[in-house]
C-alpha positions as a Markdown table, in Angstrom:
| # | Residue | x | y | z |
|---|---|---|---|---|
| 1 | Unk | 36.1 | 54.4 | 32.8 |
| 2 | Unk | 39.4 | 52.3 | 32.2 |
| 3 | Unk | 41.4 | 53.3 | 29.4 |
| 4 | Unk | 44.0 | 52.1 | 27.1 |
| 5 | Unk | 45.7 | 53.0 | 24.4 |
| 6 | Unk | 45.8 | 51.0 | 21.1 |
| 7 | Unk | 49.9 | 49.4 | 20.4 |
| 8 | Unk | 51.1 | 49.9 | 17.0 |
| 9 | Unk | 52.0 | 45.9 | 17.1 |
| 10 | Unk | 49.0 | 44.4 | 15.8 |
| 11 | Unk | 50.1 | 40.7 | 17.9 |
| 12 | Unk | 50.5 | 42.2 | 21.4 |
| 13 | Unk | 46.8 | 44.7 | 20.4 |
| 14 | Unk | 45.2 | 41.5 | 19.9 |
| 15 | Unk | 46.5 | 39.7 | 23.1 |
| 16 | Unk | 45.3 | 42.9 | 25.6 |
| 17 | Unk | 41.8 | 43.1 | 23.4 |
| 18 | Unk | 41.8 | 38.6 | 24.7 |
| 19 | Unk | 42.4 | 39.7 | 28.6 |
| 20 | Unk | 39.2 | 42.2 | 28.2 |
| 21 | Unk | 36.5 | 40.9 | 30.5 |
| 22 | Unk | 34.0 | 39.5 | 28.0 |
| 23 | Unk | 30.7 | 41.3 | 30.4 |
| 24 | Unk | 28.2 | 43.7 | 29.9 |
| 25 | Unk | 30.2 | 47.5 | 29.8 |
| 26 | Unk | 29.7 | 50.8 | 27.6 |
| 27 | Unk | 32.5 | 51.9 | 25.5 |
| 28 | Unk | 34.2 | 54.5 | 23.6 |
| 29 | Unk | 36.6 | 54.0 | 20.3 |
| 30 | Unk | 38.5 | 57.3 | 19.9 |
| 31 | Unk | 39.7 | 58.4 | 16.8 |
| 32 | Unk | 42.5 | 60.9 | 15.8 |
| 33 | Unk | 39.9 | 63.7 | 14.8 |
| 34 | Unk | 36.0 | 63.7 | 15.6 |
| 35 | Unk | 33.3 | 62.4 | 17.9 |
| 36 | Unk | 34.4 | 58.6 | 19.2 |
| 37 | Unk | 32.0 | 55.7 | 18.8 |
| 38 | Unk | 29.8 | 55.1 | 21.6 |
| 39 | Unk | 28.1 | 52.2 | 22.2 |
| 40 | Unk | 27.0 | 49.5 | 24.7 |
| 41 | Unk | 27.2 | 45.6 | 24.5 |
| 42 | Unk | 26.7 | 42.2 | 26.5 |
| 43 | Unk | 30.0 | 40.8 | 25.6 |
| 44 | Unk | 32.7 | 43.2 | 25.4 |
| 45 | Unk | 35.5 | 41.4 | 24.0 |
| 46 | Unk | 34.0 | 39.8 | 21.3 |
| 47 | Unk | 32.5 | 43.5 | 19.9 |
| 48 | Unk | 36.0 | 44.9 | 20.8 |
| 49 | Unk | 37.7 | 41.6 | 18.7 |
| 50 | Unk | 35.4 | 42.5 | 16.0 |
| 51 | Unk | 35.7 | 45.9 | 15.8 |
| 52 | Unk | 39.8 | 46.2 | 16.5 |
| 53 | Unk | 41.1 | 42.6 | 16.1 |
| 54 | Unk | 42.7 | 41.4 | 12.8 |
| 55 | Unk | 40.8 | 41.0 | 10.0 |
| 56 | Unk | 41.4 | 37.1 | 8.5 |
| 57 | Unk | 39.6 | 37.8 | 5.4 |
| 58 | Unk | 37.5 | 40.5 | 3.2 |
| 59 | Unk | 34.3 | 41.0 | 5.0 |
| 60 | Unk | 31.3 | 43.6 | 5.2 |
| 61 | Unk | 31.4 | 44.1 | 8.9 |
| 62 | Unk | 32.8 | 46.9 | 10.7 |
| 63 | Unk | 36.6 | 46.9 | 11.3 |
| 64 | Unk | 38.2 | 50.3 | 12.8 |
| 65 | Unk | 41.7 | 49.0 | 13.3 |
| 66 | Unk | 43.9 | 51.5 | 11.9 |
| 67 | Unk | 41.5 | 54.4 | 12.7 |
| 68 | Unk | 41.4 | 54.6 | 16.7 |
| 69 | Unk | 43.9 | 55.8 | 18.8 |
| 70 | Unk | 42.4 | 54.9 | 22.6 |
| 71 | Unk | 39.8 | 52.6 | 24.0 |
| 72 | Unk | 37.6 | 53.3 | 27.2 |
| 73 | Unk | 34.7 | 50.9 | 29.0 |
| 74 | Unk | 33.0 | 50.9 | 31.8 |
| 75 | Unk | 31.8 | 47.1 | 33.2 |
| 76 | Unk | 28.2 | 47.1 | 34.0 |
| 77 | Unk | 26.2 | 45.0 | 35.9 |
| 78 | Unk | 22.5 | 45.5 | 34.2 |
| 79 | Unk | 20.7 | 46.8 | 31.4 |
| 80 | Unk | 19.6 | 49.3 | 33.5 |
| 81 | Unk | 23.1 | 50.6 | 34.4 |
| 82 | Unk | 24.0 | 50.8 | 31.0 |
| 83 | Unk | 21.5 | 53.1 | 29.5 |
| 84 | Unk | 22.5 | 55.3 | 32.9 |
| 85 | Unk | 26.5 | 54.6 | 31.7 |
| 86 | Unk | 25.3 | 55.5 | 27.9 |
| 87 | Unk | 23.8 | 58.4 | 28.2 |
| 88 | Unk | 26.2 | 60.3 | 30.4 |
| 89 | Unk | 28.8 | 59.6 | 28.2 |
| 90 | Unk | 26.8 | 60.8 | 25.4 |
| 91 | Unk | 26.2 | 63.8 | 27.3 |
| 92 | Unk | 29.4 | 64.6 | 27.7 |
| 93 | Unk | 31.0 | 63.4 | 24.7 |
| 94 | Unk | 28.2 | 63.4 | 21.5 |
| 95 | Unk | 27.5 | 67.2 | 21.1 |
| 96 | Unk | 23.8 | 69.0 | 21.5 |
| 97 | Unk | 22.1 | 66.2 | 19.7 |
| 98 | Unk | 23.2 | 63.3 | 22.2 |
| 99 | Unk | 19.1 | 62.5 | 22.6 |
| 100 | Unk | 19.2 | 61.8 | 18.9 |
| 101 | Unk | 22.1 | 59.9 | 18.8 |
| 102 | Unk | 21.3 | 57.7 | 21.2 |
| 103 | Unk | 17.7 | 57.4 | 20.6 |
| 104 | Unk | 16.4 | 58.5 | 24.3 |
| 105 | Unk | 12.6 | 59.6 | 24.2 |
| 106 | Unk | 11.1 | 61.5 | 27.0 |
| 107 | Unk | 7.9 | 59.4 | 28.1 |
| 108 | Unk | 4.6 | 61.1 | 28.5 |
| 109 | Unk | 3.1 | 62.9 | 31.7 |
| 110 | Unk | -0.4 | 64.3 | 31.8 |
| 111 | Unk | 0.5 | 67.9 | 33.1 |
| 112 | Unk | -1.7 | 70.3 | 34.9 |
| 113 | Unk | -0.6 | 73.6 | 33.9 |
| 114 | Unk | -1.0 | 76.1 | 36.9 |
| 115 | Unk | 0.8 | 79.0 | 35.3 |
| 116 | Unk | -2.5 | 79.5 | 33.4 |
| 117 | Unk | -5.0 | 82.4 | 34.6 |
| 118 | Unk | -7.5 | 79.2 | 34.0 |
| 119 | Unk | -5.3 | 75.9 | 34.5 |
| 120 | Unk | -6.1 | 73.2 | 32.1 |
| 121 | Unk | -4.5 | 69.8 | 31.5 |
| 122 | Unk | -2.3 | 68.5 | 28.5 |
| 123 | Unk | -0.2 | 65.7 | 27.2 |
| 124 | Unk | 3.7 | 66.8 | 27.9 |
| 125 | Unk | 6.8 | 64.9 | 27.2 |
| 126 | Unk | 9.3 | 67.7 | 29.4 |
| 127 | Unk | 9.6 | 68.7 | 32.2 |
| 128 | Unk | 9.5 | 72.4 | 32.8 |
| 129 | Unk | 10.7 | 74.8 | 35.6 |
| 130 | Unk | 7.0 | 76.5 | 35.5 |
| 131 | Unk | 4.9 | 75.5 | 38.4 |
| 132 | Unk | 3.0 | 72.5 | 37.7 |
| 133 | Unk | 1.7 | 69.2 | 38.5 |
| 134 | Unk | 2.9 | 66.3 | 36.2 |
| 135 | Unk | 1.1 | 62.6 | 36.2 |
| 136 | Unk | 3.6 | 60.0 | 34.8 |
| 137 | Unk | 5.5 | 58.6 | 33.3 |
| 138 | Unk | 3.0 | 56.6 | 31.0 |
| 139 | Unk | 3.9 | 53.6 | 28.7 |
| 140 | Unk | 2.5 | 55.3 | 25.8 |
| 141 | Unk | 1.3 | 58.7 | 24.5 |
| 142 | Unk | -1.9 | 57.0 | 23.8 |
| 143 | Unk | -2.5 | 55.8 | 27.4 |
| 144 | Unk | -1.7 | 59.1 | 28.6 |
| 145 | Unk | -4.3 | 60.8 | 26.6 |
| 146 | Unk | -7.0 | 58.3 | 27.0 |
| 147 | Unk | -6.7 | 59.1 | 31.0 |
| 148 | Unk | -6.6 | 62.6 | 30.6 |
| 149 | Unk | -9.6 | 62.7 | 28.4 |
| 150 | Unk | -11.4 | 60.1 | 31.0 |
| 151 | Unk | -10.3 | 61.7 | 34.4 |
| 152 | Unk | -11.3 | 65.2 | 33.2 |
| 153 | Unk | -14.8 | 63.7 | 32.9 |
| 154 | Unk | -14.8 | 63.6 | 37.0 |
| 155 | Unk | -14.1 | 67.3 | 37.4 |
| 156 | Unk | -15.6 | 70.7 | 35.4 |
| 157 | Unk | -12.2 | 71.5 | 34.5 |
| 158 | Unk | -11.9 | 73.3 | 30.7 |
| 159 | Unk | -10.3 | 70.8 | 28.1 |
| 160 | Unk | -9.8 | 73.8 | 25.6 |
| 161 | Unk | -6.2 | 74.7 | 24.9 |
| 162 | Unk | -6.6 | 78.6 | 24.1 |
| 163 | Unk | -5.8 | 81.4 | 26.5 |
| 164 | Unk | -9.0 | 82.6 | 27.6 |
| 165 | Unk | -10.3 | 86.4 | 27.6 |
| 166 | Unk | -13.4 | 85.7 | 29.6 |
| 167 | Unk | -16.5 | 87.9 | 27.9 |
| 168 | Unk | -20.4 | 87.3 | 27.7 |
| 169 | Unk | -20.3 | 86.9 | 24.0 |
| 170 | Unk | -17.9 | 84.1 | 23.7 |
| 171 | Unk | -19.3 | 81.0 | 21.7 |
| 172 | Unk | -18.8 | 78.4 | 24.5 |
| 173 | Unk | -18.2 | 74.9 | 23.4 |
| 174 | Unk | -20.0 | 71.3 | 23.9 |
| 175 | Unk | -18.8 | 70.6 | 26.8 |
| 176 | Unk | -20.0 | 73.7 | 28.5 |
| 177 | Unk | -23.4 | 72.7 | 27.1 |
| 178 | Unk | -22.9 | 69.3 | 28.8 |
| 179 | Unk | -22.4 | 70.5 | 32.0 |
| 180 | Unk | -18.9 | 69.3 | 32.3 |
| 181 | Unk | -16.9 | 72.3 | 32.1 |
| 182 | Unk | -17.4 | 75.1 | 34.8 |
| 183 | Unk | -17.3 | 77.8 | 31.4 |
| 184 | Unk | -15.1 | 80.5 | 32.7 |
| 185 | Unk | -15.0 | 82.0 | 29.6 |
| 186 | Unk | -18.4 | 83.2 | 28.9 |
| 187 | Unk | -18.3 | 84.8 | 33.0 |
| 188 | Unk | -20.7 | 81.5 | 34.7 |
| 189 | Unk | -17.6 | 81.2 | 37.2 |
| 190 | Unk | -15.3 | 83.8 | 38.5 |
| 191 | Unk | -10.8 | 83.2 | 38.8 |
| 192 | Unk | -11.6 | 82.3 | 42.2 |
| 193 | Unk | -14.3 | 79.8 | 41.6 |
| 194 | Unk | -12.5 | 78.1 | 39.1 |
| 195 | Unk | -9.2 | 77.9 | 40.6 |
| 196 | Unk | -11.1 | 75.6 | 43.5 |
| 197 | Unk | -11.9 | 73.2 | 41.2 |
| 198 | Unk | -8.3 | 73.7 | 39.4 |
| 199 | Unk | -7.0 | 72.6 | 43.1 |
| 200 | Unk | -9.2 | 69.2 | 43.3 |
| 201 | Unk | -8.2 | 68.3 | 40.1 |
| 202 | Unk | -4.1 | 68.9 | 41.5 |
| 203 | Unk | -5.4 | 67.1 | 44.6 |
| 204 | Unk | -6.6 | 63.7 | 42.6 |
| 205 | Unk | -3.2 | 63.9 | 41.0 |
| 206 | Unk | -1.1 | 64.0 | 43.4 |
| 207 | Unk | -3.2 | 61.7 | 45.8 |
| 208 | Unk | -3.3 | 59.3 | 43.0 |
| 209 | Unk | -7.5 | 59.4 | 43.5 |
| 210 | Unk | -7.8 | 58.7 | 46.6 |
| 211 | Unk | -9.0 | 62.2 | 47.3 |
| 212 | Unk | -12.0 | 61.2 | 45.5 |
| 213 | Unk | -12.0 | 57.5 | 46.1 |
| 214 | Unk | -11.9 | 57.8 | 50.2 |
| 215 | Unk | -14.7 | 60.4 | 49.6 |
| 216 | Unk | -17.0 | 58.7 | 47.7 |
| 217 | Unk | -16.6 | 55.5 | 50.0 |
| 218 | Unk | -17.3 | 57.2 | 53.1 |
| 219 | Unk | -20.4 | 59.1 | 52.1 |
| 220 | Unk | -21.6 | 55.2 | 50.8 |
| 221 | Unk | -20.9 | 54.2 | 53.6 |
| 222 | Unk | -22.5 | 56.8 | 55.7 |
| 223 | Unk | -26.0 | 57.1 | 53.2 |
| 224 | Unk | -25.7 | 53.3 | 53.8 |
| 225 | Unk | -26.2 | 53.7 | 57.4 |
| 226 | Unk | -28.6 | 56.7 | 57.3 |
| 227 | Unk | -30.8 | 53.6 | 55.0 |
| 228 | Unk | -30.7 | 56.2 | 51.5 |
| 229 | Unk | -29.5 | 53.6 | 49.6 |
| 230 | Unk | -30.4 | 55.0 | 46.5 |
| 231 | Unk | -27.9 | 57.9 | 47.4 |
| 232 | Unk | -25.7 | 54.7 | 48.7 |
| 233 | Unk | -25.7 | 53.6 | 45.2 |
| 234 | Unk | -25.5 | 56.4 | 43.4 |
| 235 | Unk | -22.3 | 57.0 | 45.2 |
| 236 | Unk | -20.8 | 53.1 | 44.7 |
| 237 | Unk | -21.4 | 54.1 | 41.1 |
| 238 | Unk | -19.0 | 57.0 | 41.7 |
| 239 | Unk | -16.7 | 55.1 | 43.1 |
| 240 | Unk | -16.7 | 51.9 | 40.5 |
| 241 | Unk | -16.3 | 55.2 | 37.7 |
| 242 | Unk | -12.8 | 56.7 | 39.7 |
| 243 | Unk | -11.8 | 53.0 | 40.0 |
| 244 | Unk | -12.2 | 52.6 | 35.8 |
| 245 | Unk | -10.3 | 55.7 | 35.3 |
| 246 | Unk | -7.5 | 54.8 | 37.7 |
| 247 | Unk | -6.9 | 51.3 | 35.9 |
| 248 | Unk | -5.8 | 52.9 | 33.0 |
| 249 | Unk | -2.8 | 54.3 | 34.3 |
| 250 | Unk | 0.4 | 52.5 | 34.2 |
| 251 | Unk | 2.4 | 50.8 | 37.2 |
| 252 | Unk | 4.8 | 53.3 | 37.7 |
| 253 | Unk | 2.4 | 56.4 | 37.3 |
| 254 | Unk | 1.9 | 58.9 | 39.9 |
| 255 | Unk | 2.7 | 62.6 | 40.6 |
| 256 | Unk | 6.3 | 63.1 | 40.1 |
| 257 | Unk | 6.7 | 65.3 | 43.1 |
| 258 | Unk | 5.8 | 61.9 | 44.7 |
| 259 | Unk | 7.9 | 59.7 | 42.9 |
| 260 | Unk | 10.1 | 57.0 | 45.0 |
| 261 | Unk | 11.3 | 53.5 | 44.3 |
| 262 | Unk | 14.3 | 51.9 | 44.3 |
| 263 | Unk | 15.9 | 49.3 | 41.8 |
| 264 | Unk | 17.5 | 46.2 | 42.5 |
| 265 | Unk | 20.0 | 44.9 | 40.0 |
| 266 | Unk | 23.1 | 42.9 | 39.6 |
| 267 | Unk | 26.5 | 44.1 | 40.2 |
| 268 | Unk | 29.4 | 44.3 | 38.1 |
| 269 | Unk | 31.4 | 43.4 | 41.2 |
| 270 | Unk | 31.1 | 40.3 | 42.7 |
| 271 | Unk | 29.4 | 39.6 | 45.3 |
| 272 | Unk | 27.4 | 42.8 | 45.4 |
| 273 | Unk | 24.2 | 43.9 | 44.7 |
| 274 | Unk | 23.0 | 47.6 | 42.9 |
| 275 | Unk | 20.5 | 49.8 | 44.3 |
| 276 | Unk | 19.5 | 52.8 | 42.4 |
| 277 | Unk | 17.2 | 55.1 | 44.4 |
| 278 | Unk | 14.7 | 57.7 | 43.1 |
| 279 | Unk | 13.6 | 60.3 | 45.8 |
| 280 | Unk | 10.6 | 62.9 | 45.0 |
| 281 | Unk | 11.2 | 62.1 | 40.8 |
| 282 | Unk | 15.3 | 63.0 | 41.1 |
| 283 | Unk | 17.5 | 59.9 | 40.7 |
| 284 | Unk | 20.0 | 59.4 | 43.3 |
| 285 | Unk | 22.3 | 57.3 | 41.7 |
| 286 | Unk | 23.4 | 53.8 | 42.8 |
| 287 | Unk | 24.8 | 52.3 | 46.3 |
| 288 | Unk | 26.5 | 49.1 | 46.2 |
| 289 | Unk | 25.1 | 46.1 | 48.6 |
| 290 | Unk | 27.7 | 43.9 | 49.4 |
| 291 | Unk | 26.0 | 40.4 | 50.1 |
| 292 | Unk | 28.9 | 39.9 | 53.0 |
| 293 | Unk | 30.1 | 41.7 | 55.3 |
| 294 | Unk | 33.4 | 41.4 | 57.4 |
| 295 | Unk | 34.2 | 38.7 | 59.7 |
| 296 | Unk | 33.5 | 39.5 | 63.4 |
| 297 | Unk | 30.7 | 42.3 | 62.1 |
| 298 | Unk | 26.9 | 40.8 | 63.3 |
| 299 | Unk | 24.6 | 42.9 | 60.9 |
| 300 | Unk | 21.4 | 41.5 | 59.4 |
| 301 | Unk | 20.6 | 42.4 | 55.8 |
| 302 | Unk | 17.4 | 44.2 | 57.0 |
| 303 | Unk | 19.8 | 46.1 | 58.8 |
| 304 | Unk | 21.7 | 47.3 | 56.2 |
| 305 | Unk | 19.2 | 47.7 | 53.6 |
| 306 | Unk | 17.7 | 50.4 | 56.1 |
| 307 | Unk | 20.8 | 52.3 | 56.7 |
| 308 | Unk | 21.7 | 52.6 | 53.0 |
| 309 | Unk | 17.9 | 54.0 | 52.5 |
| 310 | Unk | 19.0 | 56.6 | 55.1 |
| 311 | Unk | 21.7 | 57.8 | 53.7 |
| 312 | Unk | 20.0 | 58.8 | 50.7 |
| 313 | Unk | 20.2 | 61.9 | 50.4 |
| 314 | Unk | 17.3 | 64.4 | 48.8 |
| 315 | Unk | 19.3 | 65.8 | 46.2 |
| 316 | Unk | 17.7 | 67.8 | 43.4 |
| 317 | Unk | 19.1 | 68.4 | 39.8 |
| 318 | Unk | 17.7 | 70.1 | 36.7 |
| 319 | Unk | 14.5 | 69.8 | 34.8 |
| 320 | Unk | 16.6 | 68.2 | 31.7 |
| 321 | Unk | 18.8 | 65.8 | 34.1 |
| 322 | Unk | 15.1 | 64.7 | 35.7 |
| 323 | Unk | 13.3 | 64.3 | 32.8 |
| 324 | Unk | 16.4 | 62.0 | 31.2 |
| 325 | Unk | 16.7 | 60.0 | 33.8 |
| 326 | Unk | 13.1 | 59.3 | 34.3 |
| 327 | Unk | 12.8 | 58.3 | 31.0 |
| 328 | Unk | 15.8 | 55.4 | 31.3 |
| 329 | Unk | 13.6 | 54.4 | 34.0 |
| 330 | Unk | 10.6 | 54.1 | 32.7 |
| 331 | Unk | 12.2 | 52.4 | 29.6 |
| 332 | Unk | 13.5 | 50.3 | 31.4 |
| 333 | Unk | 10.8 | 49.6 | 33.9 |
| 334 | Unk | 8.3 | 49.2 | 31.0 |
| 335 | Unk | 10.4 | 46.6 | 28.7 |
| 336 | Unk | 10.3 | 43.5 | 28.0 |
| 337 | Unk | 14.0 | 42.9 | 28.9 |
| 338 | Unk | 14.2 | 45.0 | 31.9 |
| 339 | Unk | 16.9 | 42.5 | 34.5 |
| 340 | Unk | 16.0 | 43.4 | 37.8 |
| 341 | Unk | 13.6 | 44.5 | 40.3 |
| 342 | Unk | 11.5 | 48.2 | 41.4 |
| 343 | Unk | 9.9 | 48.3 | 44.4 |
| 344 | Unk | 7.9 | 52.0 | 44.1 |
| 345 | Unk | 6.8 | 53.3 | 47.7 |
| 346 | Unk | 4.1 | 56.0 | 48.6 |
| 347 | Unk | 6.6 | 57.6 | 50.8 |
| 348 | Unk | 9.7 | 58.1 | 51.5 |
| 349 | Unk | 9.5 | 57.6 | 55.0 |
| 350 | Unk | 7.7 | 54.5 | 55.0 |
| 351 | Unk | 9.8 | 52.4 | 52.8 |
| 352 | Unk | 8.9 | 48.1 | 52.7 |
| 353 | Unk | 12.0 | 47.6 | 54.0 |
| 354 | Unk | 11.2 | 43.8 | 53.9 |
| 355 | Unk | 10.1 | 43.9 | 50.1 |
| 356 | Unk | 14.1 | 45.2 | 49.2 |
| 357 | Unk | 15.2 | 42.6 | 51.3 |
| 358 | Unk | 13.2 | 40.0 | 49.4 |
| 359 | Unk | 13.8 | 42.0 | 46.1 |
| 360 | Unk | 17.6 | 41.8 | 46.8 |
| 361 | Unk | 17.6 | 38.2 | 47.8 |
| 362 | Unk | 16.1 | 37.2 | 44.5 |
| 363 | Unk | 18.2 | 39.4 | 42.2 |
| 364 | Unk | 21.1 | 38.2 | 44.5 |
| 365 | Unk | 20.5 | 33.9 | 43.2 |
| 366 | Unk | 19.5 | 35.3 | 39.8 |
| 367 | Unk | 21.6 | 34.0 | 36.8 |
| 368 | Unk | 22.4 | 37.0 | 34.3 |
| 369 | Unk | 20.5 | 36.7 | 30.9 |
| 370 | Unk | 22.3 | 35.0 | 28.5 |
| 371 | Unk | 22.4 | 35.7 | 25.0 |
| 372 | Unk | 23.7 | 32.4 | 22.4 |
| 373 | Unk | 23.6 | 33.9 | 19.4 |
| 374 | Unk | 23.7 | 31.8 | 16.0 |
| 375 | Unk | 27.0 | 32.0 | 14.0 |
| 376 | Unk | 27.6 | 30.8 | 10.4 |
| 377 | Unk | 30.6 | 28.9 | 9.7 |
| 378 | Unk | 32.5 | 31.8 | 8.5 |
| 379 | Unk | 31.8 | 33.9 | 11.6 |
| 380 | Unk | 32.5 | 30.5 | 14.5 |
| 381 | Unk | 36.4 | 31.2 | 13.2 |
| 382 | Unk | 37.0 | 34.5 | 12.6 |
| 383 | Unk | 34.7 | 36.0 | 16.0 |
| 384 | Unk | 33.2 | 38.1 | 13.4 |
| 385 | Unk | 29.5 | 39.0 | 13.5 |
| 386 | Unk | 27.2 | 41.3 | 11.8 |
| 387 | Unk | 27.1 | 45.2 | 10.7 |
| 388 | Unk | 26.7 | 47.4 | 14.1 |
| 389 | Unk | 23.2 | 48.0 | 14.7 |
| 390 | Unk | 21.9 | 44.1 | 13.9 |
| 391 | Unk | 21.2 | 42.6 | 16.7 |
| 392 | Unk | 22.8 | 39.3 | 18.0 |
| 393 | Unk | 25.1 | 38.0 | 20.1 |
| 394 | Unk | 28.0 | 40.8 | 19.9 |
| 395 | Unk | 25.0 | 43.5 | 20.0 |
| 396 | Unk | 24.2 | 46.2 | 22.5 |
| 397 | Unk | 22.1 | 45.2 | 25.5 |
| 398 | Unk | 18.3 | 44.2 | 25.0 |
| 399 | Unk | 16.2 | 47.2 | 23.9 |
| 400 | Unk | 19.5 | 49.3 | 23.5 |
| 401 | Unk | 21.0 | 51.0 | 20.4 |
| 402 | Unk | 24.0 | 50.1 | 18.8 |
| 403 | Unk | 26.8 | 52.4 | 18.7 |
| 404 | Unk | 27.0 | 55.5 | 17.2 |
């Protein structure tokens, strides 16, 4: 963060607030006493003019010249970097209820809970440290719970939410009577029994399907052969069913254990490209790509690209740091305004090395976003704007919050 402290001459204030880079940065307005305003913005000194500069008449809009003492920002180079930026400093800076202050909602995972005597599925928003296999992140709540309720129709897995006691007189439920539950709890199946089909349902998850896609293909293929081709179709029905019920999950969902992608945005430096990399569902923070390298030094981009992805390392953090920074991602990977590439991989190991070199290439002759707002004739003099929190021109990034 760069940091300066505010001159009590109001003439040379205003000239260092004019050699501010006007970019894309977070920043922080400390006070004498209390939490400092926080907030994030695509043109930095026309929010910092209009929140510090002089005043040239009475107006409505924010003006905290005379209350802050020091000024912090950190340049950014994308949308994406700045809710990363944001929500550290919020961590750090905006007490227990940063999350609330800054508006950051945990997206949803379907979560297999193997904890449970009898494992069952549900609709989570966290990330725990109990064992468990979580299916995410969705775009919605609703999406999330429409797959669950679909995928459990593949398996005989319980959808009840109690803890079972097992016992001959238990009432059951519908499912049960609709053969789509394996009913552990009136006795039918054993712990042992059940837990098999606990570990297909973990298996489709994590395989994203495939455990039951690859099957049901080969044994059309082979009733095909064998000329049963009522069996054959029977088992293409199967097949077209796991396809339907893997369409409804979103792009970036998967099992989190088996989460990797990398980002590709633009740099606050010049001549550089970000790459943010996410390695088994823990963020790695990003690695700068410089588009040229040194004179005398013969190394192709491919090159490079590959050597960076090696040096990633395959740091883990906590389940609160995960969760957080899975949900900037998927924000940003699900919006509308999201101002760069991910390129999501099945492995780590096998990484499309030539899609990040495309990816980077085209983020590289990108032009930024640019955001003209409308003034009145009041504001086109004075650099005013709007009360903090409305968006326009002087307003936090696309999809962010304004400052706190």
């Amino acid at each position: 963060m760069i940091c300066f402290s505010l001159p009590p001459d109001p003439a040379e204030l205003d000239g260092i607030l004019q050699e501010i880079p006007n970019a894309p940065a977070v920043f922080l307005l400390w006070p004498a006493e209390g939490t400092p305003y926080l907030a994030r913005t695509n043109v930095l000194r026309r929010r910092l003019l209009r929140l510090l500069g002089t005043a040239q008449k009475p107006s409505k809009a924010l003006n905290l010249r005379g209350t802050i003492l020091r000024v912090e920002y950190h340049l950014t180079g994308s949308a994406l970097e700045s809710h990363f930026v944001l929500t550290e400093q919020a961590r750090l800076h905006l007490g227990a209820n940063y999350r609330k202050e800054i508006r950051l909602r945990m997206p949803p995972y379907v979560k297999l809970i193997l904890t449970n005597e009898f494992p069952r599925t549900q609709v989570a928003n966290r990330l725990g440290r109990a064992k468990a296999v979580y299916f995410g992140p969705f775009r919605t709540r609703s999406t999330a719970a429409r797959f669950e309720s679909e995928f459990l129709d593949l398996f005989q897995l319980r959808r009840c939410q109690e803890d079972l006691v097992p016992a001959l007189e238990h009432p059951g439920c519908i499912y049960g009577e609709m053969a789509r539950c394996l009913r552990p709890c009136q006795l039918v199946v054993g712990v042992a029994e059940y837990r098999t089909e606990a570990q297909r349902v973990g298996e489709f998850l994590h395989t994203a399907g495939h455990s039951l896609l690859d099957t049901a293909a080969s044994a059309r293929d082979r009733l095909s052969e064998e000329m049963d081709f009522e069996g054959a179709a029977r088992m293409h029905q199967r097949f077209e069913k796991v396809q339907a019920v893997l369409a409804l999950t979103d792009e970036m969902v998967r099992d989190v254990s088996a989460l990797h992608a990398c980002t590709v945005t633009r740099s606050a430096s010049a001549g550089t490209v970000e790459l943010g990399w996410l390695r088994g569902g823990y963020w790695q923070g990003f690695r700068q790509l410089p588009l040229q390298i040194g004179e005398g030094t013969a190394m192709s981009l491919d090159t490079r690209v590959r050597e960076l992805a090696a040096s990633i390392p395959a740091a883990m953090g906590t389940p609160q740091e995960r969760e957080e920074k899975l949900a900037i991602l998927a924000r940003w990977f699900y919006s509308s305004w999201r101002d760069g590439e991910m390129i999501l991989f099945d492995t780590w190991e096998k990484q499309p090395i030539r899609k990040l070199v495309n990816a980077v290439s085209r983020v590289a002759q990108s032009k930024p976003k640019s955001f003209k707002p409308k003034l009145s004739k009041s504001e086109s003099n004075t650099g005013g704007g709007h009360a903090a929190g409305v968006p326009d021109g002087d307003a936090p990034l696309p999809g962010s919050d304004s400052g706190r």
